[in-house]
FIVO-598045 format. One record per residue (C-alpha): residue number from 1; residue in three letters; x, y, z. Coordinates in steps of 0.5 Angstrom, whole numbers, plus 500, padded with zeros to 3 digits. Layout:
(pt NUM; "Ala"; (X; Y; Z))
...
***
This chain:
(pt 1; "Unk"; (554; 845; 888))
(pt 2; "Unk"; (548; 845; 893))
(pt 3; "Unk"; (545; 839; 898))
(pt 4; "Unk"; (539; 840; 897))
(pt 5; "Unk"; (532; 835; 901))
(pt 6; "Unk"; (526; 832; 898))
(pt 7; "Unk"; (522; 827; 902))
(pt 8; "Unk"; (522; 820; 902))
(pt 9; "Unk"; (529; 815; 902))
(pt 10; "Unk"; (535; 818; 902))
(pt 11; "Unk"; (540; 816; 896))
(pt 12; "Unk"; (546; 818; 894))
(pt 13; "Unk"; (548; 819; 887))
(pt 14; "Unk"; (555; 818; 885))
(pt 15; "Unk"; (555; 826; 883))
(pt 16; "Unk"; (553; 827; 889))
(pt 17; "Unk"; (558; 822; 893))
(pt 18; "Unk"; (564; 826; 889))
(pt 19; "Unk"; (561; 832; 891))
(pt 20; "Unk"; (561; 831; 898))
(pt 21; "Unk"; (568; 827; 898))
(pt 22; "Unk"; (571; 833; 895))
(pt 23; "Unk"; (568; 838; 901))
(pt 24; "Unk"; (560; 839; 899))
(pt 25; "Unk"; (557; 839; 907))
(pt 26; "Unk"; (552; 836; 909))
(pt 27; "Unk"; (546; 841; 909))
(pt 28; "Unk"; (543; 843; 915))
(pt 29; "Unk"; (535; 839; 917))
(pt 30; "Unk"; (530; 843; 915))
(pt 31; "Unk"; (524; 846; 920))
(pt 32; "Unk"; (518; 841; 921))
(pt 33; "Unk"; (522; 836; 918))
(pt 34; "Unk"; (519; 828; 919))
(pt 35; "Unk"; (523; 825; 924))
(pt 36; "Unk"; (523; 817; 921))
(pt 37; "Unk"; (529; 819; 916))
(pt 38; "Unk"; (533; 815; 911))
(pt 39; "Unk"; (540; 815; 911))
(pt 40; "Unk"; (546; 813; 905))
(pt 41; "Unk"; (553; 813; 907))
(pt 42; "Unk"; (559; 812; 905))
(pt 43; "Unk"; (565; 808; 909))
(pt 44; "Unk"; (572; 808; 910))
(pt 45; "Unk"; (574; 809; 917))
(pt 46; "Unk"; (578; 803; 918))
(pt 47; "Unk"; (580; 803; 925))
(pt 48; "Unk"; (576; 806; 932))
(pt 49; "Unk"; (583; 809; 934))
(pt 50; "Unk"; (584; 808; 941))
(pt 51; "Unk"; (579; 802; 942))
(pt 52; "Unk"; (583; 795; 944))
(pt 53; "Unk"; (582; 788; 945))
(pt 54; "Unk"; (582; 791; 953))
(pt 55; "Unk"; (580; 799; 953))
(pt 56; "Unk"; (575; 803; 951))
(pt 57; "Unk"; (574; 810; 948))
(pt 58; "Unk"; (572; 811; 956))
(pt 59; "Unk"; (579; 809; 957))
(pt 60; "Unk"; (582; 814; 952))
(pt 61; "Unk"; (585; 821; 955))
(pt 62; "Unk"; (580; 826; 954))
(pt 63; "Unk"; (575; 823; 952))
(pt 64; "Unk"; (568; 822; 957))
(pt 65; "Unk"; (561; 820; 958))
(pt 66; "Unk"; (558; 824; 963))
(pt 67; "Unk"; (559; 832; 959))
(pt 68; "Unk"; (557; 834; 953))
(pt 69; "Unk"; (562; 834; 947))
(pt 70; "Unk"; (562; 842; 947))
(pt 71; "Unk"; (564; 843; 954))
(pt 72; "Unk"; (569; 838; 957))
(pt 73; "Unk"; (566; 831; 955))
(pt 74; "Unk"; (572; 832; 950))
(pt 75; "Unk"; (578; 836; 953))
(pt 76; "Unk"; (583; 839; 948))
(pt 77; "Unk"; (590; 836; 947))
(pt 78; "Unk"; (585; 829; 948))
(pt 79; "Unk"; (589; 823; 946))
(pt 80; "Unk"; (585; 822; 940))
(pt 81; "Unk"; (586; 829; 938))
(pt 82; "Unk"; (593; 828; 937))
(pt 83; "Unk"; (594; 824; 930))
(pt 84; "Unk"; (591; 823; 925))
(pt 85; "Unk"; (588; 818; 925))
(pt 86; "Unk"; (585; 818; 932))
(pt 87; "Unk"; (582; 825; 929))
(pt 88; "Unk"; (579; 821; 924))
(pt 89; "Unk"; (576; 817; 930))
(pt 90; "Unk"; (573; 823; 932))
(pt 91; "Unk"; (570; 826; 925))
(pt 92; "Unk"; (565; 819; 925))
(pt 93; "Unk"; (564; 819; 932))
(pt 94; "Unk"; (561; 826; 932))
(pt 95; "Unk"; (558; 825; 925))
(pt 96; "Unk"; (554; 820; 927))
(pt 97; "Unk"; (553; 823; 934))
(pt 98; "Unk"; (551; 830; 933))
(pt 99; "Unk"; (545; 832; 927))
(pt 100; "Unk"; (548; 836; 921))
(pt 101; "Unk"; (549; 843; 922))
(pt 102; "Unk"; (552; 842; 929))
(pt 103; "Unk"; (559; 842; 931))
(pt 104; "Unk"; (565; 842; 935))
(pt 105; "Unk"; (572; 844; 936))
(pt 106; "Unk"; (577; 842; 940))
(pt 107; "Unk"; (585; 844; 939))
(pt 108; "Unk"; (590; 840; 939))
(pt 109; "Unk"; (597; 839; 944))
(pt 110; "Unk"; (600; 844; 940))
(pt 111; "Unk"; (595; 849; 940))
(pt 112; "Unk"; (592; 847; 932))
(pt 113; "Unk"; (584; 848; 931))
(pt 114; "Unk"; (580; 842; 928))
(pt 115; "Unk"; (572; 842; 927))
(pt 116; "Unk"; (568; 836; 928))
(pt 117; "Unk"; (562; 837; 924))
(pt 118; "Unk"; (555; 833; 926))
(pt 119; "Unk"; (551; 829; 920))
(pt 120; "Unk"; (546; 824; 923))
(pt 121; "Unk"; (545; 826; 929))
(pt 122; "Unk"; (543; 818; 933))
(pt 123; "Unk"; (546; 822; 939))
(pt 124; "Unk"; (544; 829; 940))
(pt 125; "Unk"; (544; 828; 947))
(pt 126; "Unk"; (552; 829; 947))
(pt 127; "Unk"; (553; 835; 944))
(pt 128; "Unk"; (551; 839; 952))
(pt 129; "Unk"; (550; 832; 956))
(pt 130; "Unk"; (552; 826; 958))
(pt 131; "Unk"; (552; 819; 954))
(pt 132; "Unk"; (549; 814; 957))
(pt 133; "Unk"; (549; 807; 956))
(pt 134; "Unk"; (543; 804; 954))
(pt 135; "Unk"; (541; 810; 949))
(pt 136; "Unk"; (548; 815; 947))
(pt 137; "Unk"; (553; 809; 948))
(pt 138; "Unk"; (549; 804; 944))
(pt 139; "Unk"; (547; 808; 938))
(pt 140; "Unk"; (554; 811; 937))
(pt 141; "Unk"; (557; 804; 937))
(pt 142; "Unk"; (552; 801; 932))
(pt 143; "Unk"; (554; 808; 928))
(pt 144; "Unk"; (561; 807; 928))
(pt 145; "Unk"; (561; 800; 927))
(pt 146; "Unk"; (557; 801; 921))
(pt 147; "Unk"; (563; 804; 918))
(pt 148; "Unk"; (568; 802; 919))
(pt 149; "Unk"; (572; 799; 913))
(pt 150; "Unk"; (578; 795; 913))
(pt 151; "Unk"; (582; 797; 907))
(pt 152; "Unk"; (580; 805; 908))
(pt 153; "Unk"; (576; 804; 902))
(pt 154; "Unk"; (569; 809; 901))
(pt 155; "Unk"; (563; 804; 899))
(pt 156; "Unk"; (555; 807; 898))
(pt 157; "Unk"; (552; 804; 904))
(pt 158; "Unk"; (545; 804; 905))
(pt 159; "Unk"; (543; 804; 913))
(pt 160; "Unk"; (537; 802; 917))
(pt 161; "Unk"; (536; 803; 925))
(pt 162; "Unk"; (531; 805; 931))
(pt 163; "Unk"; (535; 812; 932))
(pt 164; "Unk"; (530; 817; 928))
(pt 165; "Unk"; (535; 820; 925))
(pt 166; "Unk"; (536; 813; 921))
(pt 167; "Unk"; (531; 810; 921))
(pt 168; "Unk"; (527; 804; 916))
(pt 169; "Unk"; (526; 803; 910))
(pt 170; "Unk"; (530; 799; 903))
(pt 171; "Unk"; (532; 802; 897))
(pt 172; "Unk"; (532; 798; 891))
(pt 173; "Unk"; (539; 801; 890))
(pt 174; "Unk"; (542; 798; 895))
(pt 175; "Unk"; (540; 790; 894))
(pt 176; "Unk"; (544; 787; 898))
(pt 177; "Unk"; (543; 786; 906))
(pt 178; "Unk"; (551; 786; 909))
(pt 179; "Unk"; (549; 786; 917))
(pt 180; "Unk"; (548; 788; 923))
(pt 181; "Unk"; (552; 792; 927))
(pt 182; "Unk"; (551; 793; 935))
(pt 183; "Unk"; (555; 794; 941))
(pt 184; "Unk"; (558; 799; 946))
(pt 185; "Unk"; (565; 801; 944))
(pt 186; "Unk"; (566; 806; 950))
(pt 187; "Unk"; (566; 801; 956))
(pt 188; "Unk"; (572; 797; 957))
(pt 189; "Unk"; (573; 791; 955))
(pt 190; "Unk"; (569; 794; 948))
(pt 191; "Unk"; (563; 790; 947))
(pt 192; "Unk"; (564; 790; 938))
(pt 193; "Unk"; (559; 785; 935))
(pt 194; "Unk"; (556; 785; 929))
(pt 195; "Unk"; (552; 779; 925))
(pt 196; "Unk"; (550; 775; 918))
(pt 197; "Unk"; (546; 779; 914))
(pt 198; "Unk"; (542; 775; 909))
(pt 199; "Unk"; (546; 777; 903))
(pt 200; "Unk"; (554; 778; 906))
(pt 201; "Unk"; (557; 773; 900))
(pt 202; "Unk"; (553; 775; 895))
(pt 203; "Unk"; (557; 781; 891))
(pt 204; "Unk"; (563; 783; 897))
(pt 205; "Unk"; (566; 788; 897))
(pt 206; "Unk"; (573; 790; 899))
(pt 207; "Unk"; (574; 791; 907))
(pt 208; "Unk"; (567; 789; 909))
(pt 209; "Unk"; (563; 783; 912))
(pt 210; "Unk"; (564; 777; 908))
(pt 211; "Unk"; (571; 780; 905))
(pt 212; "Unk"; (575; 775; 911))
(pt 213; "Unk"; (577; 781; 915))
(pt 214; "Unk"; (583; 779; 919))
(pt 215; "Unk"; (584; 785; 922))
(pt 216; "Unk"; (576; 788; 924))
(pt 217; "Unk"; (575; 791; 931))
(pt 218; "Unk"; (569; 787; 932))
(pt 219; "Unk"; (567; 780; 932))
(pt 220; "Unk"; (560; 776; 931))
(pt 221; "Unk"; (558; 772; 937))
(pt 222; "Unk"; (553; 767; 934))
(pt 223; "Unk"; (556; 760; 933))
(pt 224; "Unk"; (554; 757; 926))
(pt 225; "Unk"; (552; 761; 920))
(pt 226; "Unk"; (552; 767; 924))
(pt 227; "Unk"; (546; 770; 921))
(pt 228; "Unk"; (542; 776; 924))
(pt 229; "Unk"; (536; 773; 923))
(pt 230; "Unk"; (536; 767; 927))
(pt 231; "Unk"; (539; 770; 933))
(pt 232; "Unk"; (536; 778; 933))
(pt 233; "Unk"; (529; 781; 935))
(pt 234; "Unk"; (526; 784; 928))
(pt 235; "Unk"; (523; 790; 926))
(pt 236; "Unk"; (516; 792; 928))
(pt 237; "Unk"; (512; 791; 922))
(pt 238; "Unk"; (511; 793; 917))
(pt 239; "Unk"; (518; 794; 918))
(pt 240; "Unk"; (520; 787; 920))
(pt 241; "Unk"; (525; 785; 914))
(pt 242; "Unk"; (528; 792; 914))
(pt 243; "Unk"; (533; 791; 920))
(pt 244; "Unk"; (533; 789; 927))
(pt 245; "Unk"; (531; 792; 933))
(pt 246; "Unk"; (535; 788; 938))
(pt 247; "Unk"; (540; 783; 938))
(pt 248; "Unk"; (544; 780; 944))
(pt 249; "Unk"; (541; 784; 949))
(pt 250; "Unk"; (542; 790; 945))
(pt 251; "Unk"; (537; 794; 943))
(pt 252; "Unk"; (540; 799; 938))
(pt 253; "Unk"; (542; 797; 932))
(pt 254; "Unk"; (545; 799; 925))
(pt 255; "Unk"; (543; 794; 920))
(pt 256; "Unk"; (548; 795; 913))
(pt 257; "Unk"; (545; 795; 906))
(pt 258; "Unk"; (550; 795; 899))
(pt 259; "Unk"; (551; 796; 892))
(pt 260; "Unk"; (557; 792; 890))
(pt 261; "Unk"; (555; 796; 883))
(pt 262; "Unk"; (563; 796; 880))
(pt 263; "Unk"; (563; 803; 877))
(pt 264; "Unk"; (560; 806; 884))
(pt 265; "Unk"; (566; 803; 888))
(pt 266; "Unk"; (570; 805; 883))
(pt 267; "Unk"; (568; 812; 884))
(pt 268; "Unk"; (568; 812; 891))
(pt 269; "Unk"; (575; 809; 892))
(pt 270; "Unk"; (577; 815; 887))
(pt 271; "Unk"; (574; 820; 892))
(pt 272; "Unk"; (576; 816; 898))
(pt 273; "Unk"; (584; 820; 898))
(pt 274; "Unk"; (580; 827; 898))
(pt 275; "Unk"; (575; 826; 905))
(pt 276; "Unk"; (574; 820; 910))
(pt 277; "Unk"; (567; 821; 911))
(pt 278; "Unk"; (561; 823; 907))
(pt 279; "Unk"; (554; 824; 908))
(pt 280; "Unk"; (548; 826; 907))
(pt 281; "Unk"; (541; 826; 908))
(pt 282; "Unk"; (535; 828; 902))
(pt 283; "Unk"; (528; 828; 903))
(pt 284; "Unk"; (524; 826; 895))
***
């Protein structure tokens, strides 16, 4: 099947989602396309491989901030390369960092290719360049942090944030606001946070915020209800009940928006055996 882009919202249909789980990539941005984009996702990462309650990413051998992706900012045989489940770090770290339509390839300490390929693109920056920490670090956190799902299994997310590969909005097709994501995963001690949205008990989903996970990467800083909104700085109008723009003194943040609709899980949960990421964006 073909990907194709139409402008507006993006959603993603549960064909869709099946098509892209069983390999369909996500298709290259077009020219002149707008830059305030609208992004749907699927989850499933269910661990940041290498992130301790003491180390960051920056902590994993390999791996650093101050070079591109491409060249030697992720070096060959890199700890995070070696098992599977630290290449199924890199494939959210790159698909969130880098733009659909861009890629990298790195081998492993056995001498095996693997290809990482972008799809949102919050961070294209890194792809020749250094990461920084204010913009680069804190938006591929927040990205990463969105989807990561404790139980491994694939759940429709609908995503708002500042980076204008994501950018604001709501669908009617994704109702429900789970929470917000924040933080900077790649300094040591790992700064991983997230807050209450305001509908985290209304139909919760399995691994994700409100479904008691013990075993989460991150935590939620705020005392109380933990609710976003009494703690976060919203959205400039007229985008103010879409997400947040800060929070905690962060100032890139992923807010998550879901639909619990039982055949969409269940649909997603069958396609999680064949990838561990899909994404796609389309323009109506």
């Amino acid at each position: 099947m073909s990907c194709c882009k139409l402008g507006g919202p993006t959603i993603l249909s549960g064909v869709l989602l099946a098509g892209l789980a069983a390999g369909c990539a996500p298709a290259p941005e077009a020219a002149g396309e707008s830059a305030e984009q609208y992004l749907a996702a699927t989850n499933g990462l269910t661990m940041v491989n290498g992130l301790t309650m003491t180390n960051g990413l920056t902590m994993t051998n390999g791996l650093t901030m101050t070079n591109g992706l491409a060249l030697d900012g992720l070096l060959s045989g890199a700890d995070l390369l070696n098992s599977e489940e630290g290449r199924n770090t890199l494939t959210y770290m790159v698909r969130c960092a880098l733009p659909s339509g861009h890629s990298i390839t790195k081998q492993d300490e056995n001498g095996v290719s693997y290809t990482f390929a972008g799809a949102i693109g919050v961070a294209p920056e890194w792809e020749w360049g250094v990461c920084y920490a204010s913009e680069c670090q804190q938006q591929v956190s927040a990205c990463m942090l969105a989807h990561i799902n404790t139980t491994g299994a694939h759940i429709p997310l609908w995503l708002d944030g500042d980076s204008p590969a994501i950018g604001w909005n709501q669908s009617a097709a994704y109702p429900y606001e789970e929470g917000s994501f924040f933080g900077n995963i790649f300094v040591s001690p790992p700064q991983a946070f997230y807050c209450n949205g305001k509908d985290f008990d209304v139909g919760v989903v399995p691994g994700r915020i409100g479904a008691g996970q013990g075993d989460a990467p991150y935590v939620d800083p705020f005392s109380g209800s933990g609710y976003c909104k009494d703690h976060c700085t919203p959205a400039d109008i007229p985008h103010q009940d879409d997400g947040y723009k800060a929070c905690m003194g962060y100032n890139h943040v992923v807010t998550v928006w879901r639909n619990p609709d039982p055949s969409t899980i269940a649909a997603a949960a069958a396609s999680s055996s064949s990838s561990s990421y899909s994404s796609d964006r389309r323009r109506r």
